[in-house]
C-alpha positions in Angstrom: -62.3 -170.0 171.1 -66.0 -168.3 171.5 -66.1 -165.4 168.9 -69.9 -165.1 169.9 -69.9 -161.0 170.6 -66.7 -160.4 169.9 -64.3 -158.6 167.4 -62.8 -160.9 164.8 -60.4 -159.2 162.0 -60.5 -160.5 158.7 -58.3 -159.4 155.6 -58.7 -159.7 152.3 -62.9 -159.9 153.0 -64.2 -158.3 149.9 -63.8 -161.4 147.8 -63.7 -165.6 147.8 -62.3 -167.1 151.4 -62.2 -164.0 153.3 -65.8 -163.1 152.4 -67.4 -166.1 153.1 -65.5 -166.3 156.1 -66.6 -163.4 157.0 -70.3 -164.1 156.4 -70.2 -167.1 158.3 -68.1 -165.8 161.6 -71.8 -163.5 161.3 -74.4 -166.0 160.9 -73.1 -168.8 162.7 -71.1 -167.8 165.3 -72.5 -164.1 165.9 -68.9 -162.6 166.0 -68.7 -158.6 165.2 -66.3 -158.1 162.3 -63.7 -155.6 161.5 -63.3 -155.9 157.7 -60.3 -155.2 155.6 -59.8 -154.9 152.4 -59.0 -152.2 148.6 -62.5 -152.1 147.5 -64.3 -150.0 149.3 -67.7 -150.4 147.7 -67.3 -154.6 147.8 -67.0 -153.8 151.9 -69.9 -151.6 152.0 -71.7 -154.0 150.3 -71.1 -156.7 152.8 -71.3 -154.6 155.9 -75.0 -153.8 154.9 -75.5 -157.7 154.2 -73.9 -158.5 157.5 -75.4 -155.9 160.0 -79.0 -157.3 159.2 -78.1 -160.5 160.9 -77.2 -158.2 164.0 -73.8 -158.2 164.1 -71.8 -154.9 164.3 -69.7 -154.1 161.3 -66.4 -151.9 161.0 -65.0 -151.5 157.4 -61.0 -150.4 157.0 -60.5 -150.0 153.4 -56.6 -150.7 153.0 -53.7 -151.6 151.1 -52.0 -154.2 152.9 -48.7 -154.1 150.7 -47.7 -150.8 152.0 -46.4 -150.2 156.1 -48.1 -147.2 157.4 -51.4 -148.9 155.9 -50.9 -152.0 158.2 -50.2 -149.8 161.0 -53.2 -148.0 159.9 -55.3 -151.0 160.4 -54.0 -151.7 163.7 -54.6 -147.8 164.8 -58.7 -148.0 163.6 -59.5 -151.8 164.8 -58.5 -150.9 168.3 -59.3 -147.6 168.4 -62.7 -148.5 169.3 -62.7 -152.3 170.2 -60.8 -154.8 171.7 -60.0 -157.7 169.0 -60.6 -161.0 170.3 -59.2 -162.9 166.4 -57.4 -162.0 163.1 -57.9 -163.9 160.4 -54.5 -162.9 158.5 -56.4 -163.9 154.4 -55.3 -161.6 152.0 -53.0 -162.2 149.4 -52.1 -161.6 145.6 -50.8 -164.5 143.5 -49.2 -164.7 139.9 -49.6 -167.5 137.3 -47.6 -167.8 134.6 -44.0 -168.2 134.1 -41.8 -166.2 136.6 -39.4 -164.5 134.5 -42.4 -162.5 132.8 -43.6 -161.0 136.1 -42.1 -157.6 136.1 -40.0 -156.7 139.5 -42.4 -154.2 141.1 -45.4 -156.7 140.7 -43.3 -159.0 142.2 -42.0 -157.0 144.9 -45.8 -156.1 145.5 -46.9 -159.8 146.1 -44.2 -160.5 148.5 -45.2 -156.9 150.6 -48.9 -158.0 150.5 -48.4 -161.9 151.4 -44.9 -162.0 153.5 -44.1 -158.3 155.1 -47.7 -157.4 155.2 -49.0 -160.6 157.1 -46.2 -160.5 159.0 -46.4 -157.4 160.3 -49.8 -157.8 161.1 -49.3 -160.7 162.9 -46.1 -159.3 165.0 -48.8 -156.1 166.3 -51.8 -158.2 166.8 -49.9 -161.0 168.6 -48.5 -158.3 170.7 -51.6 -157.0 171.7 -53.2 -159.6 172.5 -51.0 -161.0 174.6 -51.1 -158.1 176.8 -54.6 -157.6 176.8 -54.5 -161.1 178.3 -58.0 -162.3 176.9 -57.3 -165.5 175.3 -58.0 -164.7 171.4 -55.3 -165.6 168.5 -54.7 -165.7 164.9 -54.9 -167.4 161.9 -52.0 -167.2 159.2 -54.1 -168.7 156.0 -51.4 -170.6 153.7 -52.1 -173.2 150.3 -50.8 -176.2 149.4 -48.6 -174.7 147.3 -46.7 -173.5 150.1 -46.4 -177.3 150.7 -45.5 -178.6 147.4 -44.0 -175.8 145.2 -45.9 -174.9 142.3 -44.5 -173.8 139.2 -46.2 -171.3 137.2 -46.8 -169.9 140.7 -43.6 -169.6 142.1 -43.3 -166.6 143.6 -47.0 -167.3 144.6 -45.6 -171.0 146.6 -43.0 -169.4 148.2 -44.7 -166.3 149.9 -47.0 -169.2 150.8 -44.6 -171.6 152.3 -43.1 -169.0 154.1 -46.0 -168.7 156.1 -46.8 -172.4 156.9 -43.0 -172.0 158.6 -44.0 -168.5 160.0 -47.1 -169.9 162.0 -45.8 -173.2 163.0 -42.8 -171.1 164.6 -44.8 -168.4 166.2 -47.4 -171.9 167.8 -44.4 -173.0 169.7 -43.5 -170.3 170.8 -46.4 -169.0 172.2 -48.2 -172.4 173.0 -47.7 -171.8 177.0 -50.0 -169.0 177.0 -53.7 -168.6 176.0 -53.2 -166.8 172.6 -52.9 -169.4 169.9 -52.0 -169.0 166.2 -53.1 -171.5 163.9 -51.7 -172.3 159.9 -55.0 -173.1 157.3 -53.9 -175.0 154.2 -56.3 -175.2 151.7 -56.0 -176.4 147.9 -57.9 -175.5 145.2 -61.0 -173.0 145.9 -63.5 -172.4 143.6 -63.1 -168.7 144.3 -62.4 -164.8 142.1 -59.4 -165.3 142.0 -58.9 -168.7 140.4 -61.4 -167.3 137.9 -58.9 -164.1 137.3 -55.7 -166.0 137.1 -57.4 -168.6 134.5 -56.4 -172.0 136.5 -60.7 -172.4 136.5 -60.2 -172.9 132.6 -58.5 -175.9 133.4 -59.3 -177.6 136.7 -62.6 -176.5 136.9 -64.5 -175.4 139.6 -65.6 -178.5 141.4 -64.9 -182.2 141.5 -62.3 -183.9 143.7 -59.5 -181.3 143.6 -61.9 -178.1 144.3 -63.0 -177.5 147.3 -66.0 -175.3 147.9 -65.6 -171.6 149.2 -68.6 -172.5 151.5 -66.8 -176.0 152.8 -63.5 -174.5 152.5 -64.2 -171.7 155.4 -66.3 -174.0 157.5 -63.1 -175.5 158.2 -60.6 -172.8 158.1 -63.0 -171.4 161.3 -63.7 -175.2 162.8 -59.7 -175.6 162.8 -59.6 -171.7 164.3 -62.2 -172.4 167.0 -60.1 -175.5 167.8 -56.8 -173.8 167.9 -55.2 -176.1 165.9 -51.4 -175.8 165.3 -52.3 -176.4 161.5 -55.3 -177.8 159.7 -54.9 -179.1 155.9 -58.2 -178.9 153.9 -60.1 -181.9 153.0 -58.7 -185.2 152.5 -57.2 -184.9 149.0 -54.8 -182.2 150.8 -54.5 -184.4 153.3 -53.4 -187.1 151.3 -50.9 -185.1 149.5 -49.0 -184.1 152.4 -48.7 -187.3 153.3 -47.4 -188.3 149.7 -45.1 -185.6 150.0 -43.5 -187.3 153.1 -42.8 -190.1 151.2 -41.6 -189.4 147.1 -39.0 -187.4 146.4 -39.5 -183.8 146.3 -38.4 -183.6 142.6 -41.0 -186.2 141.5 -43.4 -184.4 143.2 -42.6 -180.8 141.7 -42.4 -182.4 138.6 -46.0 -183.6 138.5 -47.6 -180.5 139.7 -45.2 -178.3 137.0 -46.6 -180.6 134.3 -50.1 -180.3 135.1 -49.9 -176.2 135.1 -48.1 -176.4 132.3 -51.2 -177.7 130.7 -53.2 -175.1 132.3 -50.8 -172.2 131.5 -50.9 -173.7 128.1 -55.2 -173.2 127.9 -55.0 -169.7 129.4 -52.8 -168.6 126.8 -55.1 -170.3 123.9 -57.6 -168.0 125.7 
């Protein structure tokens, strides 16, 4: 893919991966950039940082939970340009222990990160296969839609339905010239692991924690690429492979007892 001059779509660009994807699509690969996002004054900020590298800028200010705001989105990115890429990002998480996360919250995560992305990706795939322009999207998952996370269960599962989601949609599409690629990063040293506390106890670097900056270098390389799926850095890497081979309770069990320990700091505060 060449996003040079053309309309990318990013969601969930006000904040961590999304915004520094969306500052590098502008400075190094000169895409224009249709921004989505709640916070209105977080995207006005970044439009004005963004334009001054000469890029044009749209801003959609959204909430991607609800239907007729995805269809919304759709309606204003096209109404002007054609989109050449999506970059499907946004997503709410939970950490803590399921049980305490009260039904509407819950039922708000899984309209943001399941119905909302895939409603998005059911219109955009549509259209651009009938604009017949090459372009495609990018469903971005975690590893804890690999592994299951617990602490972060509902989180995990909204996640690992979209790592089955965009490996289905690849085959199905891969004899025509729009692709759809599956990003699996791990730990991010981003907002939102700041909000949700898990910085308190992993930190925000080392081995395990990727940078935001490396992080969306190669959530765009693997884009670019169109790569059927691309897990971040080796540690990730190594983890699916270890996941191949222990048993899945084993594995579970090791990642439950390590955010048991960090569940266990948030709460001390």
């Amino acid at each position: 893919m060449n996003f040079e001059s053309k309309w990318v779509l990013v969601t969930g660009a006000s904040s961590g991966l999304g915004l520094e994807m969306a500052r590098q699509l502008a400075s190094e690969h000169k895409a224009n950039l249709a921004l989505v996002a709640r916070r209105a004054d977080r995207l006005a900020t970044l439009k004005e940082e963004l334009t001054q590298l000469g890029v044009e800028v749209q801003c959609i200010v959204a909430d991607l939970s609800l239907e007729a705001e995805v269809e919304r989105v759709f309606q204003e990115a096209t109404a002007e340009h054609d989109i050449y890429g999506v970059v499907l990002n946004a997503g709410v998480t939970h950490f803590g222990e399921h049980l305490d996360l009260p039904w509407l919250d819950f039922k708000k995560l899984i309209d943001t990160n399941v119905t909302g992305v895939a409603q998005l990706a059911h219109i955009f795939l549509t259209y651009l296969l009938g604009k017949q322009q090459g372009g495609g999207v990018m469903l971005v998952a975690i590893m804890a839609g690999v592994t299951t996370v617990p602490y972060q269960s509902a989180y995990s599962g909204s996640k690992a339905f979209l790592i089955a989601f965009g490996h289905g949609l690849w085959h199905e599409l891969r004899h025509t010239d729009v692709s759809v690629t599956t990003f699996v990063p791990g730990g991010i040293a981003t907002e939102m692991m700041d909000n949700n506390g898990l910085s308190n106890h992993f930190g925000k670097g080392g081995l395990f924690i990727q940078t935001v900056q490396v992080c969306a270098r190669e959530a765009l390389m693997a884009f670019k690429k169109r790569k059927h799926t691309h897990v971040a850095g080796f540690v990730n890497q190594a983890g699916v492979l270890a996941g191949k081979l222990l048993p899945r309770s084993f594995m579970v069990g090791q990642v439950a007892s390590e955010y048991r320990k960090a569940l266990a700091v948030k709460k001390r505060g």
